[in-house]
C-alpha positions in Angstrom: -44.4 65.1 26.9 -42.6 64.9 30.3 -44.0 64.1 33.8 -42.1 65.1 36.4 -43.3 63.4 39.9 -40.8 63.7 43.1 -37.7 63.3 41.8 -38.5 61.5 39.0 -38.2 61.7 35.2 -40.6 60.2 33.4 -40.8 60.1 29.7 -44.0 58.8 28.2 -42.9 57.7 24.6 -40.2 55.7 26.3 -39.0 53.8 29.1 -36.5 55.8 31.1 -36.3 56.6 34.7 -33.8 59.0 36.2 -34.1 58.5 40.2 -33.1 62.3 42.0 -29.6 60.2 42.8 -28.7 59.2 39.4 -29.2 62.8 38.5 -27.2 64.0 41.4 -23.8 61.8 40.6 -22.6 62.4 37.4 -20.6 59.3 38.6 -23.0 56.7 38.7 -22.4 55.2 35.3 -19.3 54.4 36.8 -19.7 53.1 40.4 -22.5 51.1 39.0 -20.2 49.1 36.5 -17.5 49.0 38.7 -19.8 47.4 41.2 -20.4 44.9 38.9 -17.3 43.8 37.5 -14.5 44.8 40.1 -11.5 46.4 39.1 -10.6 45.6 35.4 -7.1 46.4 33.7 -7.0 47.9 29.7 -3.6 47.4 28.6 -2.7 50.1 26.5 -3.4 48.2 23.4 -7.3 47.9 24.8 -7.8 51.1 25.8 -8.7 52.3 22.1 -11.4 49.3 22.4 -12.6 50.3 26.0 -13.4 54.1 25.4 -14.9 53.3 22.5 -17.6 50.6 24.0 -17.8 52.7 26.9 -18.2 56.2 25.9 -20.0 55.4 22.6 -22.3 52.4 22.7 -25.7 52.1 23.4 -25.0 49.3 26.5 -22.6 51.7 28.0 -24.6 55.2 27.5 -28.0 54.1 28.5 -29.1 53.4 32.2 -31.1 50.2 31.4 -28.2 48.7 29.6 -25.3 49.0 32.1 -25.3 45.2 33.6 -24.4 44.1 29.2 -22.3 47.3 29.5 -20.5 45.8 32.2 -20.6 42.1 30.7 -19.0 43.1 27.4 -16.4 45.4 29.2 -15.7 42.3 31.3 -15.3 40.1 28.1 -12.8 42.4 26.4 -10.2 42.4 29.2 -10.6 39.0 29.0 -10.2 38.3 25.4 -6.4 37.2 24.0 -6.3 40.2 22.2 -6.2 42.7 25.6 -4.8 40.1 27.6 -1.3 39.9 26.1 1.2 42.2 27.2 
Protein backbone atom coordinates (compact mmCIF):
# COMPACT_ATOMS: atom_id res chain seq x y z
CA UNK A 1 0.00 0.00 0.00
CA UNK A 2 1.43 3.44 -1.04
CA UNK A 3 1.00 6.85 0.69
CA UNK A 4 1.58 9.58 -1.35
CA UNK A 5 1.97 12.96 0.84
CA UNK A 6 3.51 16.23 -1.09
CA UNK A 7 5.97 14.97 -3.10
CA UNK A 8 6.67 12.15 -1.44
CA UNK A 9 6.68 8.33 -1.87
CA UNK A 10 6.16 6.46 0.88
CA UNK A 11 6.05 2.75 0.95
CA UNK A 12 4.78 1.18 4.08
CA UNK A 13 6.36 -2.42 3.94
CA UNK A 14 9.66 -0.79 3.34
CA UNK A 15 11.89 2.03 3.92
CA UNK A 16 12.13 4.16 0.78
CA UNK A 17 11.73 7.81 0.30
CA UNK A 18 11.66 9.43 -3.18
CA UNK A 19 11.94 13.35 -2.46
CA UNK A 20 9.79 15.27 -5.73
CA UNK A 21 13.72 16.12 -6.80
CA UNK A 22 15.13 12.69 -6.92
CA UNK A 23 12.17 11.89 -9.04
CA UNK A 24 12.63 14.88 -11.26
CA UNK A 25 16.49 14.11 -12.20
CA UNK A 26 16.97 10.92 -13.60
CA UNK A 27 20.57 12.09 -12.93
CA UNK A 28 20.76 12.08 -9.37
CA UNK A 29 22.31 8.67 -8.88
CA UNK A 30 25.02 10.27 -10.59
CA UNK A 31 25.73 13.74 -9.19
CA UNK A 32 25.25 12.25 -5.90
CA UNK A 33 28.18 9.79 -6.24
CA UNK A 34 30.18 12.02 -8.05
CA UNK A 35 29.79 14.40 -5.23
CA UNK A 36 31.22 12.01 -3.12
CA UNK A 37 34.08 10.67 -4.74
CA UNK A 38 35.29 13.39 -7.31
CA UNK A 39 36.22 12.54 -10.64
CA UNK A 40 37.36 8.76 -10.91
CA UNK A 41 39.21 7.25 -14.03
CA UNK A 42 38.17 3.28 -15.32
CA UNK A 43 40.88 2.19 -17.41
CA UNK A 44 39.48 0.23 -20.03
CA UNK A 45 40.40 -2.90 -18.27
CA UNK A 46 37.95 -1.63 -15.26
CA UNK A 47 35.28 -0.56 -17.06
CA UNK A 48 33.79 -4.28 -17.31
CA UNK A 49 34.08 -4.13 -13.32
CA UNK A 50 32.54 -0.46 -12.95
CA UNK A 51 29.26 -1.02 -15.05
CA UNK A 52 28.76 -3.99 -13.50
CA UNK A 53 28.88 -2.65 -9.65
CA UNK A 54 27.22 0.33 -10.82
CA UNK A 55 24.38 -0.59 -12.99
CA UNK A 56 23.74 -3.92 -11.25
CA UNK A 57 24.43 -3.95 -7.50
CA UNK A 58 22.26 -3.42 -4.78
CA UNK A 59 24.77 -0.31 -3.25
CA UNK A 60 24.67 1.31 -6.57
CA UNK A 61 20.74 0.78 -7.60
CA UNK A 62 19.17 1.75 -4.31
CA UNK A 63 18.95 5.32 -2.90
CA UNK A 64 19.96 4.40 0.69
CA UNK A 65 22.96 2.64 -0.42
CA UNK A 66 24.79 5.28 -2.67
CA UNK A 67 27.53 6.66 0.00
CA UNK A 68 28.98 2.25 0.01
CA UNK A 69 28.14 2.67 -3.75
CA UNK A 70 30.44 5.41 -3.88
CA UNK A 71 33.03 3.72 -1.42
CA UNK A 72 33.43 0.52 -3.38
CA UNK A 73 33.54 2.43 -6.76
CA UNK A 74 36.26 4.50 -5.08
CA UNK A 75 38.11 1.28 -3.98
CA UNK A 76 38.21 -0.34 -7.43
CA UNK A 77 39.95 2.53 -9.20
CA UNK A 78 42.16 2.26 -6.58
CA UNK A 79 42.88 -1.34 -6.52
CA UNK A 80 46.36 -2.77 -8.58
CA UNK A 81 44.18 -4.38 -10.79
CA UNK A 82 42.46 -0.99 -12.40
CA UNK A 83 45.29 1.04 -11.60
CA UNK A 84 47.89 -0.44 -14.01
CA UNK A 85 47.90 0.82 -17.40
Amino acid sequence: MNTSTLGTTVLLSGAVFLSEAQLRDPRHKEKLIRHLTGPLYFTPKCRKHFHRLYHNSRDCTTPQYYKRCARLLTRLAGSPHCTER
